[in-house]
C-alpha positions in Angstrom: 48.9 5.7 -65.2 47.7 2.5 -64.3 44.1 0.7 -64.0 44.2 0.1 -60.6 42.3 1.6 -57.8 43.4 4.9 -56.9 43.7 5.5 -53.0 41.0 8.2 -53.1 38.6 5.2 -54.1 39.6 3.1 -51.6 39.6 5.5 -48.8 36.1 6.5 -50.1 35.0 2.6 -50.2 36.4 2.5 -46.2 35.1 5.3 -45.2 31.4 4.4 -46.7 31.7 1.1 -44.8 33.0 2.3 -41.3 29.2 4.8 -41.8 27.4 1.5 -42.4 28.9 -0.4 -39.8 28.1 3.1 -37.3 25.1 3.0 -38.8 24.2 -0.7 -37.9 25.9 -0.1 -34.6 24.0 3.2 -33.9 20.3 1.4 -34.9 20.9 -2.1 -32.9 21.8 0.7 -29.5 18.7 2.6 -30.2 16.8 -0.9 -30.2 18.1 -2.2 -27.5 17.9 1.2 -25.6 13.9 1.0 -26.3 13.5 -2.7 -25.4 15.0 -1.7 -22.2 13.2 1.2 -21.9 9.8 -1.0 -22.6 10.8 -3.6 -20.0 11.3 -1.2 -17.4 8.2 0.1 -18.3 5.8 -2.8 -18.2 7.4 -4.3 -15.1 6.6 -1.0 -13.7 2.9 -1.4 -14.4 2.9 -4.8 -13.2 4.0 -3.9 -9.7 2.1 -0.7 -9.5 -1.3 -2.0 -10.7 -1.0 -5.1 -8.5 -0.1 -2.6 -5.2 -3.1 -0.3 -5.7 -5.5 -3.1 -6.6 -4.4 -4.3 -2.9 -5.1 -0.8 -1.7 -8.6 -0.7 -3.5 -9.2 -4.3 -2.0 -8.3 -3.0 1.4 -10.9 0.2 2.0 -13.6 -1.8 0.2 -12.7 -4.9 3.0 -13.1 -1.9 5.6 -16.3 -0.2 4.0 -18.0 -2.9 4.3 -17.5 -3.9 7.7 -18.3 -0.5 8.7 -21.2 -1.3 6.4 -21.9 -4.2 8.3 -21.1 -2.2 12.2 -23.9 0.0 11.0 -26.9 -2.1 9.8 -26.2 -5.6 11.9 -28.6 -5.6 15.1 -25.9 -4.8 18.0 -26.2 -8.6 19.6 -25.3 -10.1 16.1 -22.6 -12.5 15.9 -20.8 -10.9 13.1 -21.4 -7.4 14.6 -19.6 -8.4 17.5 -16.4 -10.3 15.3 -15.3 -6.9 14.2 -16.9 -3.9 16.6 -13.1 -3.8 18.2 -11.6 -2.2 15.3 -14.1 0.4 15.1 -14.2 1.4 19.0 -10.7 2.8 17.9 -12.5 5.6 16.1 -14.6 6.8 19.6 -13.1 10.0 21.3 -11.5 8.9 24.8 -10.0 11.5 27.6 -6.0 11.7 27.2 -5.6 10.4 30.5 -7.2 7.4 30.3 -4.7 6.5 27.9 -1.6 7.7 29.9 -3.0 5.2 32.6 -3.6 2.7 30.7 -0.2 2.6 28.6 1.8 2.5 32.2 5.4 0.9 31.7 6.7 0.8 35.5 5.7 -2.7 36.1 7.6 -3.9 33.5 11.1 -5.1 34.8 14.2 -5.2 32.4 16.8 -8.0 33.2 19.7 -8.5 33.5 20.6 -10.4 30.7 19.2 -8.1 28.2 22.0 -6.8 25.8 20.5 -4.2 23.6 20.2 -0.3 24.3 19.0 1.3 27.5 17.4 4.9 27.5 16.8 7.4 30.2 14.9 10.3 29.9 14.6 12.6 28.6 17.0 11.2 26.0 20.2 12.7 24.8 21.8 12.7 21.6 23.9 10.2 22.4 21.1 7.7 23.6 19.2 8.3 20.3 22.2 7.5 18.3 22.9 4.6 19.9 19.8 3.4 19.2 20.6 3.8 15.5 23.7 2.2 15.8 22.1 -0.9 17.9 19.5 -1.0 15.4 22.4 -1.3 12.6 23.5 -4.1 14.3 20.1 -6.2 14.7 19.7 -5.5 18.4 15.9 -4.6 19.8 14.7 -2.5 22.4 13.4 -4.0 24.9 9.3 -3.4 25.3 9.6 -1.2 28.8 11.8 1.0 26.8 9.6 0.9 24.2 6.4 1.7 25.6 8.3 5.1 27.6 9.5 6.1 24.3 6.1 6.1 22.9 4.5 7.3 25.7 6.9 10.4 25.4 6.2 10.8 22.0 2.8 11.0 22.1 3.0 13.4 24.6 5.1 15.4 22.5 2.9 15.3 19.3 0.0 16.6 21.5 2.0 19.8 21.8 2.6 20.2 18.0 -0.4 22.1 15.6 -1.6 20.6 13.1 0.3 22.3 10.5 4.0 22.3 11.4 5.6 26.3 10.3 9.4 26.0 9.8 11.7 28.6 8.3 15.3 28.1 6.5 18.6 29.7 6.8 21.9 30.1 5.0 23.2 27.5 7.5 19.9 26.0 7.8 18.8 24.0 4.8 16.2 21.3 5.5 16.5 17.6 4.3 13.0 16.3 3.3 12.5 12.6 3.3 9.5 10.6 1.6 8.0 6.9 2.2 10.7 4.7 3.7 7.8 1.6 4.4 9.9 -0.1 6.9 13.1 0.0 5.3 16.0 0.3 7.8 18.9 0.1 5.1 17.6 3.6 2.9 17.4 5.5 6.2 20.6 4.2 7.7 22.0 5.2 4.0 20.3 8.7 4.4 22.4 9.3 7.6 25.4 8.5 5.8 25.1 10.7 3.2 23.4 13.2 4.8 24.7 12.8 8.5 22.1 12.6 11.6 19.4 14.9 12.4 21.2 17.7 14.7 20.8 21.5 15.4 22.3 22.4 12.4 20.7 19.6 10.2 16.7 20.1 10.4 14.8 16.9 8.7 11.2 16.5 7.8 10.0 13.0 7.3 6.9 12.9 5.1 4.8 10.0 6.5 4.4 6.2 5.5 7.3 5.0 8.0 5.7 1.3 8.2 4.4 -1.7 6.4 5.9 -3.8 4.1 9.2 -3.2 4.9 10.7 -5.5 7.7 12.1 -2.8 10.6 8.8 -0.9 10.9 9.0 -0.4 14.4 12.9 0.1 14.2 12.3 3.5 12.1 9.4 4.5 14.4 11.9 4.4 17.4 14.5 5.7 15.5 12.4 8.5 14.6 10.5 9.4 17.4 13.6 9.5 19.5 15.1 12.3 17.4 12.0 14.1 17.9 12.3 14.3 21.2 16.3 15.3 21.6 15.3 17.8 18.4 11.7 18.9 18.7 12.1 22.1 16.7 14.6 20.1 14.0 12.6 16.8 13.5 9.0 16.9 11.6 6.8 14.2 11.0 4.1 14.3 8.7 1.0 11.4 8.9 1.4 9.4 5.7 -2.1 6.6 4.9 -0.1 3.8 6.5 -0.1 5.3 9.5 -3.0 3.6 10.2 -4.0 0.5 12.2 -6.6 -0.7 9.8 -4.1 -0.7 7.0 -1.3 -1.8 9.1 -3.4 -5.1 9.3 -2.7 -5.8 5.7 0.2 -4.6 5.1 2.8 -6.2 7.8 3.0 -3.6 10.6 0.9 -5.3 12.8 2.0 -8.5 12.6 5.6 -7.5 12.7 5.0 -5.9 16.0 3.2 -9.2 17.4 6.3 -10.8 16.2 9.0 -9.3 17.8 7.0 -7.7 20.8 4.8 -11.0 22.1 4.1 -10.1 25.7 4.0 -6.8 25.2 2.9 -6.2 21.3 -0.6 -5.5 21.7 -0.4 -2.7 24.2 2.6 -1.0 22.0 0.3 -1.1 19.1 -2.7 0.6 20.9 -0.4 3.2 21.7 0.9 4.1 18.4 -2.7 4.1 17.0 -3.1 6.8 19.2 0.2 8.2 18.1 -0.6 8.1 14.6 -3.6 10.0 15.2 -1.7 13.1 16.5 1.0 13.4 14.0 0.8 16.3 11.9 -0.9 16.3 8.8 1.0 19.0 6.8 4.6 21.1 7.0 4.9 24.2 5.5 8.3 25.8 5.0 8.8 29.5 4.8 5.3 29.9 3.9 5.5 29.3 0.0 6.0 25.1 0.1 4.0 22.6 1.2 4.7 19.3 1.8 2.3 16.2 3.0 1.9 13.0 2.4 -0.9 12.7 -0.3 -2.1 15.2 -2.2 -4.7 18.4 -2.4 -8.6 18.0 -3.7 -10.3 21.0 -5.6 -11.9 21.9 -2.1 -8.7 21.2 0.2 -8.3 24.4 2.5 -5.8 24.7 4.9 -8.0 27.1 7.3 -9.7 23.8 7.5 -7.0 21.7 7.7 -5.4 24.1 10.5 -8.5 23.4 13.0 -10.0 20.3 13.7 -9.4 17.5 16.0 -6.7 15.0 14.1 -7.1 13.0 16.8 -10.2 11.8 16.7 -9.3 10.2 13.5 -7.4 7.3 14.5 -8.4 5.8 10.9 -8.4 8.1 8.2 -10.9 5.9 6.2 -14.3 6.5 8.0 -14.8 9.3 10.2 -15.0 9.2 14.1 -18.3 8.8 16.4 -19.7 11.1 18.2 -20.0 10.4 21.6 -22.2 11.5 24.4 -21.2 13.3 27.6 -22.0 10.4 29.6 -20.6 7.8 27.5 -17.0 9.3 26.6 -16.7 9.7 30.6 -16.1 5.8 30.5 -13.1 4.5 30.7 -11.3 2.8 27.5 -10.1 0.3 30.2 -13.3 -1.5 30.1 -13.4 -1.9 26.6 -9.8 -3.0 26.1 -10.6 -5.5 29.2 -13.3 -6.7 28.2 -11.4 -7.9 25.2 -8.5 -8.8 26.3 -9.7 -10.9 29.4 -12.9 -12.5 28.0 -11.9 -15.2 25.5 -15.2 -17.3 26.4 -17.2 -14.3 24.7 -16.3 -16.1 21.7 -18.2 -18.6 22.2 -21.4 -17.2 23.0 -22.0 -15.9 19.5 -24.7 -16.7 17.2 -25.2 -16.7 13.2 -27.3 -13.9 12.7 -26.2 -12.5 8.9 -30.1 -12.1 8.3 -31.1 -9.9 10.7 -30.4 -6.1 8.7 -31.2 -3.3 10.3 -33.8 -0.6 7.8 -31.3 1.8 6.1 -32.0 5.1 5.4 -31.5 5.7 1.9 -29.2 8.9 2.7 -27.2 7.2 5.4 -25.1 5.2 3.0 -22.8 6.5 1.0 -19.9 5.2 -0.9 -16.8 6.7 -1.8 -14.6 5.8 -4.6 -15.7 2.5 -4.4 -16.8 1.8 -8.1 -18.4 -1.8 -7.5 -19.2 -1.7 -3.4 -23.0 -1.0 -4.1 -22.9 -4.3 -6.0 -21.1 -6.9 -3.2 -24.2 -4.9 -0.8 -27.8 -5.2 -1.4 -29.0 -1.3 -1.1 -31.3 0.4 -2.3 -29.2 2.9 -3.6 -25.8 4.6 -3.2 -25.9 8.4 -3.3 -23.2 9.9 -5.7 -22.2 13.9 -5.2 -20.6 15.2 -8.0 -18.1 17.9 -8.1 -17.7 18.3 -11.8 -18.6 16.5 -15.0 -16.5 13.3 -14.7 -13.5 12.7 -17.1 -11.8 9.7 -18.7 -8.6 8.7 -17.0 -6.6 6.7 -19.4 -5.8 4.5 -16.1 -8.8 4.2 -14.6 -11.6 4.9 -17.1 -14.7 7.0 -17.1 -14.6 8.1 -12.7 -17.3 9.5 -10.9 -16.5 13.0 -9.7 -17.4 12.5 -6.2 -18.8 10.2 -3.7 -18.1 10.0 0.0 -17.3 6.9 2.3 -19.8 4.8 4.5 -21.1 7.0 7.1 -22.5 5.7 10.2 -26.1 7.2 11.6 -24.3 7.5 14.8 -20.8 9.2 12.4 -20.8 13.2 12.8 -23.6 14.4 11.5 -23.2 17.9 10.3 -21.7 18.8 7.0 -18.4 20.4 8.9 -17.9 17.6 10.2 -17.9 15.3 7.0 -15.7 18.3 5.2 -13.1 17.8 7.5 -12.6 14.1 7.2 -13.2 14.3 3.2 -10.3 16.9 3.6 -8.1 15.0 5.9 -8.7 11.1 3.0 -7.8 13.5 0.5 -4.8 15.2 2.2 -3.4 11.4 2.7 -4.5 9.4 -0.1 -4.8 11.3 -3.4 -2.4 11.4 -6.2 -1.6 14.1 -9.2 -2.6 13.2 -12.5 -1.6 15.1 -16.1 -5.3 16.5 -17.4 -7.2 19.3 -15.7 -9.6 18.2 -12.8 -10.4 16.4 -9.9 -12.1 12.7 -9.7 -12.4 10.1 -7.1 -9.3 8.0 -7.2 -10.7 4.9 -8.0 -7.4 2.9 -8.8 -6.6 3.1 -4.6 -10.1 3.6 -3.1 -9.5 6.3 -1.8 -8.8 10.1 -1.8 -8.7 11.7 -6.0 -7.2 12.4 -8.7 -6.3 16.3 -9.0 -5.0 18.4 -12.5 -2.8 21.1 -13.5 -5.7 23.4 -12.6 -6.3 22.4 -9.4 -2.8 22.7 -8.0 -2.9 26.2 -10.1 -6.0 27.5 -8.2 -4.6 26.3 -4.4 -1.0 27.9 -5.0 -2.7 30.7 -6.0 -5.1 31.4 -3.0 -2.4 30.2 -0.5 0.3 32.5 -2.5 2.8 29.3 -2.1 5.0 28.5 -4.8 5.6 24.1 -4.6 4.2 21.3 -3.7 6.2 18.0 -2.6 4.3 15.0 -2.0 5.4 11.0 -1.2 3.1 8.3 -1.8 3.8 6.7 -5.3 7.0 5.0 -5.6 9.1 6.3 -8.7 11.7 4.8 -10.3 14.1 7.6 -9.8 12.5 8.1 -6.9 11.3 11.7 -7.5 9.2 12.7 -10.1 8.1 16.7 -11.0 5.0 16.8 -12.9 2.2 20.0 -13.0 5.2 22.8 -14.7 6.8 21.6 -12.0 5.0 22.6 -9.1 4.7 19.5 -7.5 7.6 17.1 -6.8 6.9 13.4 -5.5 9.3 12.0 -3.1 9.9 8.4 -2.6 13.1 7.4 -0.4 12.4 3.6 0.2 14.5 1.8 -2.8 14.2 -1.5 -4.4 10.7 -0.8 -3.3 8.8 -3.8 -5.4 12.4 -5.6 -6.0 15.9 -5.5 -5.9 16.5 -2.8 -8.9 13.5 -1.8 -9.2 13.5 1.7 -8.1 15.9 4.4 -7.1 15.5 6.4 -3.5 15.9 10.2 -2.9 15.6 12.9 -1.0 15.6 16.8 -1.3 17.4 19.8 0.8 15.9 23.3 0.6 17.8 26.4 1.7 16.4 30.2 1.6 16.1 30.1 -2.4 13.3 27.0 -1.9 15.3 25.2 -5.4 15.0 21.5 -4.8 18.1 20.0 -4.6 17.8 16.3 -5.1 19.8 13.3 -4.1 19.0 9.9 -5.0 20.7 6.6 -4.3 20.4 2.3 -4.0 20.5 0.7 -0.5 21.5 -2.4 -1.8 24.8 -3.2 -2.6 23.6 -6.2 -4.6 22.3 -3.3 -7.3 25.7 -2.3 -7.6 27.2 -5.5 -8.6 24.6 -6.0 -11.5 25.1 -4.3 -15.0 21.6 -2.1 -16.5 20.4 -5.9 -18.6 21.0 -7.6 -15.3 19.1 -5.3 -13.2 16.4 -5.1 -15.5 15.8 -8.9 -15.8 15.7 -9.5 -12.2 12.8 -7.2 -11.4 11.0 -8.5 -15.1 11.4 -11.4 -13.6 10.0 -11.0 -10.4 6.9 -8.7 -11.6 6.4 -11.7 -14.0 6.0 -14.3 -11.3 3.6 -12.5 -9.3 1.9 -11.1 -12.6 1.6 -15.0 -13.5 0.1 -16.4 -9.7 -2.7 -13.4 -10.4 -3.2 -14.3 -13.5 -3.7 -18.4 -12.6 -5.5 -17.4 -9.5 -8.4 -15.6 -11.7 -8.8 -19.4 -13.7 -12.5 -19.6 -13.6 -13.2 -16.0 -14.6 -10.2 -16.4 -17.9 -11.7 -20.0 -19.0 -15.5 -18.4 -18.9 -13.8 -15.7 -21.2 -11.9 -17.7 -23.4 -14.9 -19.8 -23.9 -16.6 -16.6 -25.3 -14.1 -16.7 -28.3 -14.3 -20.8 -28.6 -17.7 -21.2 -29.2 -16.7 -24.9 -30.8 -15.5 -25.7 -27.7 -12.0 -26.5 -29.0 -10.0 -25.6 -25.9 -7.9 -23.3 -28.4 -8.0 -18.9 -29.4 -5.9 -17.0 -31.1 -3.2 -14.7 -29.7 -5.7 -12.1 -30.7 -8.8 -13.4 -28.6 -6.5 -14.8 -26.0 -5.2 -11.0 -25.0 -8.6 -9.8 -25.2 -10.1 -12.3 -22.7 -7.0 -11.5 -20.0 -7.5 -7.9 -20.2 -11.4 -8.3 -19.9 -10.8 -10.2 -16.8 -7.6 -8.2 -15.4 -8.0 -4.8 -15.9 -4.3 -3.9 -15.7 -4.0 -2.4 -19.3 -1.0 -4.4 -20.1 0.7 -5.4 -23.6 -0.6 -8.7 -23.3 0.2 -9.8 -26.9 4.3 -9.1 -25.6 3.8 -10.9 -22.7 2.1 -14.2 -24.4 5.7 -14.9 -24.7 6.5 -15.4 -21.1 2.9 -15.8 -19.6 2.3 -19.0 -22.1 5.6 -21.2 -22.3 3.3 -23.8 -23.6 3.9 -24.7 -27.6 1.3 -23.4 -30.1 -0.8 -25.0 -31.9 -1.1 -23.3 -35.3 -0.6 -19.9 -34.0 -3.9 -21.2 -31.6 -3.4 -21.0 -27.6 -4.7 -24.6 -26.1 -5.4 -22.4 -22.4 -6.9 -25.7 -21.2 -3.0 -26.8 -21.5 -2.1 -23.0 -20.3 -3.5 -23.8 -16.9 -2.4 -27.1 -16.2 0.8 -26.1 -16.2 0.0 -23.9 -13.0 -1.9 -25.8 -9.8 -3.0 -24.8 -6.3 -1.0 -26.7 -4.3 -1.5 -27.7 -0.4 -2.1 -30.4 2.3 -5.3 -32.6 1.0 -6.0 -30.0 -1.9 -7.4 -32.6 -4.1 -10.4 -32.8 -1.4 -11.3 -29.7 -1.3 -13.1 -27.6 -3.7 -11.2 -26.2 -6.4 -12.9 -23.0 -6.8 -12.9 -22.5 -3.1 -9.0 -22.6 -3.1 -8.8 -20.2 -6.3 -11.1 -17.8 -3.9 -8.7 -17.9 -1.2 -5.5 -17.9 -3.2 -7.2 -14.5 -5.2 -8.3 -12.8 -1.8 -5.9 -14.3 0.6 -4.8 -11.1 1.9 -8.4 -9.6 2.4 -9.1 -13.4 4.1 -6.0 -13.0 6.2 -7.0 -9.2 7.2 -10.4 -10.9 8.3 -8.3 -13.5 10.1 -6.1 -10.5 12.2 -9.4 -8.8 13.2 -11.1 -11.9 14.5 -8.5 -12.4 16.3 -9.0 -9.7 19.3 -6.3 -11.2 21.8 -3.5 -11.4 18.9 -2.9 -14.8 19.6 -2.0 -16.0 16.5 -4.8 -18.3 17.0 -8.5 -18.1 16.3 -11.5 -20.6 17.3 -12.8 -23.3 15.2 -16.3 -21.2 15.2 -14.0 -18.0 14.3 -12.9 -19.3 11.5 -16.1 -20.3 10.3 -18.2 -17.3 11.0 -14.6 -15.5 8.6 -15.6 -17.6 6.2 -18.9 -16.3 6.0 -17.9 -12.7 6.4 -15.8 -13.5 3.3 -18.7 -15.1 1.3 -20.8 -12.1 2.1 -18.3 -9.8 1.1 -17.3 -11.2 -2.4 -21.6 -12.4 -3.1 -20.8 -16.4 -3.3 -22.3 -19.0 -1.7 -19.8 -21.2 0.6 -21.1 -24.3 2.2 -20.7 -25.1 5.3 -19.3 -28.6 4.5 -16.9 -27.0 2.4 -16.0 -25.1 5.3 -16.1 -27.8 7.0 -13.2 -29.7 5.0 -11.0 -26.8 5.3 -11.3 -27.0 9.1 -10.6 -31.0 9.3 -7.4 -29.9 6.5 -5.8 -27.8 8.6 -6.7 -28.3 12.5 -4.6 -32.0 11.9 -4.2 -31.6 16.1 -7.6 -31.1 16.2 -7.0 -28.8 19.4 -9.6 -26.8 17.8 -8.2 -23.7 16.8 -6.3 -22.3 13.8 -2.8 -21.4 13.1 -3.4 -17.8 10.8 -0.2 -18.4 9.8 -0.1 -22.0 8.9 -3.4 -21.4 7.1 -2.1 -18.9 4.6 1.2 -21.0 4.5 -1.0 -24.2 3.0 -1.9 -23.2 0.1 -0.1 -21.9 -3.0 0.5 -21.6 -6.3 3.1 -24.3 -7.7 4.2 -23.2 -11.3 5.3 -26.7 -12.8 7.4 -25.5 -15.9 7.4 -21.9 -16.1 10.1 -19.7 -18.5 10.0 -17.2 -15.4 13.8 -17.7 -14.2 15.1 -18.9 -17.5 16.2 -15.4 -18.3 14.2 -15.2 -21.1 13.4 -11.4 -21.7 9.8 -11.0 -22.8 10.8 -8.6 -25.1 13.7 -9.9 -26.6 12.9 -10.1 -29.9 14.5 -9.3 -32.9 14.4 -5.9 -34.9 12.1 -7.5 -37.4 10.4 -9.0 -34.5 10.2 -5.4 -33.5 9.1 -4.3 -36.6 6.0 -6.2 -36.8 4.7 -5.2 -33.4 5.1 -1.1 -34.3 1.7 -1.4 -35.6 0.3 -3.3 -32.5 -2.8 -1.4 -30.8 -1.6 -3.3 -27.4 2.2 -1.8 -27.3 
């Protein structure tokens, strides 16, 4: 025999090294599987946290102008800026409305191209609809207003809990948000076919905002209801409200595309959204609305009052006497609409506060309102010892919204509208409970227990609620008794999350389908998609980041206490987080939030911010800390701007704008000058024709990023396994 190596020992020696090299191969997949994994995950936080902050931002905004409604003397100048949005919320007869909404004297002509409708409409007429809408055509505004007019005489018909059964041959498709997203429903059809006899869909509120085609799925919608009334359900989601629909896009999208005629179409479908129905329930063992439940949610309640007195969900309706709800709403609205010169006529009156009752106040789940407001004190009622939310905090268990001296009175009455915030704003959370959902503003946070206990005493079996977006676009959670629904994809970007729907027959098992409206999605592999939406969540992560300057630098300084204009990685995440709240890994993202070189390990953040700069027509004469303020609240400052401006112009006064600007500086507790204001006015009103462009204002300014890493590609967590290593022991990841 010879010395050499037997084939044994080299198979062996081949075999050991084709385990290694699986080994290696296996380890490097199961990396970049978690990186992927963590991106996903952090871009996810990003987007969410910065969409309920906006939320949050939003009901505090209309708190305290309801705050401001209820303790300004009635001839106030301020008072009388913003009463219009509240005389929404007074009980008017039907018929006034009817009247008031006529569309006869409206004349179509001839050269109009898009879709005409008859009624009462056929199935042919409400899929044409869909098909014009496919193929960007718009209904013209007579059409319009008749379709809503029909609808809302429709809805009045409906209860205010919708009973439906299912069949073998029956089973009914349930649809979540779609916020104004043509393409997902258009894709729904497809896959599912239309709504018809045989094919019953429920469509489970937040139809609008954000989303570009608002009014498009409202039509498309409503006019399904009415060929199908006992096949089509709607359910009232939280944007189906006009206060919110001033933030969010609705409003101005309708202006947009409806100019002569937009204002009356959007006091109709505040009306509209105040008669939809606030809860489906199919063959008596599933519910489905748009929220959520609260430990005292009852559906006797629910079942018996007056939706349509709340035209806004977030503050409950006035009463009104005898004599005064016999007026017509025509000489409100007129007096509106016809009187520009009232303008004018105002004075500054901020000083002149009515005496509050100390029980007349009350604020719910609005952690820091009762600091922006000097009261005396905010009443807090408790339902039971709070809890710490890993998301939120330590919450208060319970605390109820601004209510007017002249708001319903009785105990009922508040009950019902805490039931109905609830019902449309609150979301499910993993530990036992129920708290004030202080991350929106508005409605709570309910447990395991909770959704237990109501199953239980309304012998139902499942829940399935919309209103959080999810990446796969459903999500189970409470042993499965509740399912969230989301069918509006690429929700916060292109990739970022999956839509779905769910059909239920006689067994009640969710069947789920989920899908990607954009074809662009499909042409990008999992690395590709994933950097794209890191990348946007990154950029608007960054602008919030640079728009919060002041707040970081007074941090930072905390740490430098040489004055030295450098931290550590260390003190730099600490003084972000102290100033963001968003709970993120901000030691990961130094990577991509600071493309600046180091200095010694040290962060120079006077260099940091440099690099960023609010950018717009004469900026360098204006106060810098006045522009940060309007870059960091420019939606709650453009809200303001939309409810000054009564007529929906487009336009507001020279004085308007002014008196804004003090609303806002009351509002956030800073002093602005008036010859800052001042400068801003001779900035923008270049034609000096003495009014403002909303738009063009909110245009001016903006955040220039001079050399940022942010469409480089560069992954902020592409690091290296021992990269990867040395972070496992990071408290931040």
């Amino acid at each position: 025999m010879g010395c050499g190596v037997s084939k044994s020992d080299q198979f062996h020696k081949s075999s050991s090294k084709a385990i290694r090299s699986a080994i290696l191969i296996q380890r490097w997949y199961r990396q970049y599987v978690a990186r992927t994994e963590m991106r996903r995950r952090y871009t996810w936080h990003i987007f969410q946290s910065i969409e309920y902050s906006g939320e949050q931002a939003q009901i505090k905004l209309y708190n305290f102008l309801g705050y401001l409604m209820d303790n300004f003397t009635p001839a106030s100048n301020e008072r009388n800026l913003i009463s219009h949005i509240f005389r929404e919320n007074d009980v008017c007869r039907d018929a006034e409305w009817e009247r008031y909404f006529c569309y006869k004297n409206i004349e179509v002509p001839e050269i109009y191209s898009g879709p005409h409708l008859t009624f009462p409409l056929t199935v042919e007429q409400a899929v044409g609809l869909v098909e014009a809408f496919r193929n960007k055509k718009q209904l013209h505004s007579r059409y319009v207003l008749q379709l809503l007019l029909e609808t809302w005489k429709q809805l009045r018909m409906l209860p205010n809990i919708n009973r439906i059964s299912t069949c073998q041959s029956k089973e009914i498709t349930i649809c979540g948000d779609l916020h104004g997203q043509l393409e997902d429903l258009l894709l729904i059809f497809y896959k599912n076919d239309m709504p018809s006899l045989e094919n019953p869909y429920l469509f489970n509120g937040d139809f609008v905002d954000r989303g570009k085609d608002s009014i498009e799925i409202l039509i498309i919608l409503f006019s399904f209801l009415l060929v199908y009334p006992s096949e089509v359900y709607l359910n009232r989601g939280n944007h189906e409200d006009h206060i919110i629909n001033l933030r969010y896009g609705f409003t101005k999208e309708v202006l947009t595309k409806y100019k002569m005629h937009g204002k009356r179409i959007l006091k109709l479908l505040q009306k509209i959204f105040s008669w939809l129905p606030l809860a489906t329930v199919i063959d008596q063992k599933v519910l489905v609305l748009h929220g959520g439940i609260s430990d005292t949610t009852d559906l006797a309640v629910l079942a018996r009052v007056n939706r349509h007195h709340y035209v806004s969900a977030l503050r409950p309706p006035k009463k009104r006497h005898q004599s005064s709800a016999s007026l017509s709403i025509d000489l409100d609205m007129d007096e509106d609409i016809w009187s520009p010169n009232k303008m004018f006529l105002r004075r500054k009156s901020f000083t002149f506060l009515k005496t509050v009752p100390r029980d007349s106040f009350q604020n719910r789940s609005l952690q820091d309102f009762s600091d922006r407001i000097k009261v005396d004190e905010v009443e807090i009622c408790r339902r039971k010892p709070s809890i710490s939310n890993p998301a939120t905090g330590a919450l208060e268990n319970e605390a109820a919204t601004s209510v007017s001296s002249e708001s319903i009175s009785s105990q009922s009455g508040i009950d019902e509208w805490k039931q109905i915030l609830d019902l449309l704003w609150s979301d499910p959370m993993n530990q036992d409970g129920c708290v004030p959902n202080e991350v929106r503003g508005g409605g709570c946070y309910w447990g395991p227990d909770v959704t237990e206990d109501f199953l239980n005493r309304h012998n139902m079996q499942l829940i399935i609620r919309s209103h959080e977006c999810k990446q796969e676009g459903y999500e189970f959670c409470h042993n499965r008794k509740v399912l969230t629904l989301f069918s509006a994809s690429n929700y916060y970007d292109v990739g970022s999350n999956r839509g779905a729907y769910v059909k239920l027959g006689p067994d009640l098992v969710p069947y789920l389908v989920q899908y990607q409206a954009s074809s662009m999605i499909r042409e990008l592999t999992v690395r590709q998609s994933v950097g794209r939406t890191e990348r946007s969540a990154l950029k608007v992560l960054r602008e919030q980041v640079f728009a919060h300057k002041s707040d970081l630098i007074c941090a930072f300084k905390t740490f430098d206490s040489n004055n030295t204009g450098l931290v550590c990685l260390n003190d730099w995440a600490s003084a972000v987080e102290s100033v963001m709240h968003l709970g993120l890994p901000w030691r990961m993202l130094r990577y991509q939030l600071v493309p600046c070189k180091t200095n010694g390990g040290m962060i120079d953040y006077h260099e940091w911010f440099n690099e960023l700069a609010i950018k717009g027509p004469s900026a360098d004469h204006i106060d810098q800390s006045l522009l940060e303020t309007l870059y960091r609240h420019r939606s709650t400052l453009e809200t303001i701007f939309r409810i000054v401006d009564t007529d929906n112009s487009g336009f507001i006064t020279i004085q308007d704008f002014r008196q804004t600007w003090k609303l806002l500086s009351v509002y956030l507790k800073m002093e602005i000058t008036d010859d800052t204001i001042s400068d801003l006015v001779v900035t923008i009103d270049r034609n000096q024709d003495g009014s403002i462009d909303i738009d063009e204002f909110m245009e001016a300014f903006r955040l220039t990023d001079k050399k940022s890493r942010l469409e480089r590609g560069r992954s902020m967590f592409m690091g290296t396994a021992t990269d990867l290593t040395k972070l496992e022991g990071d408290p931040n990841i």
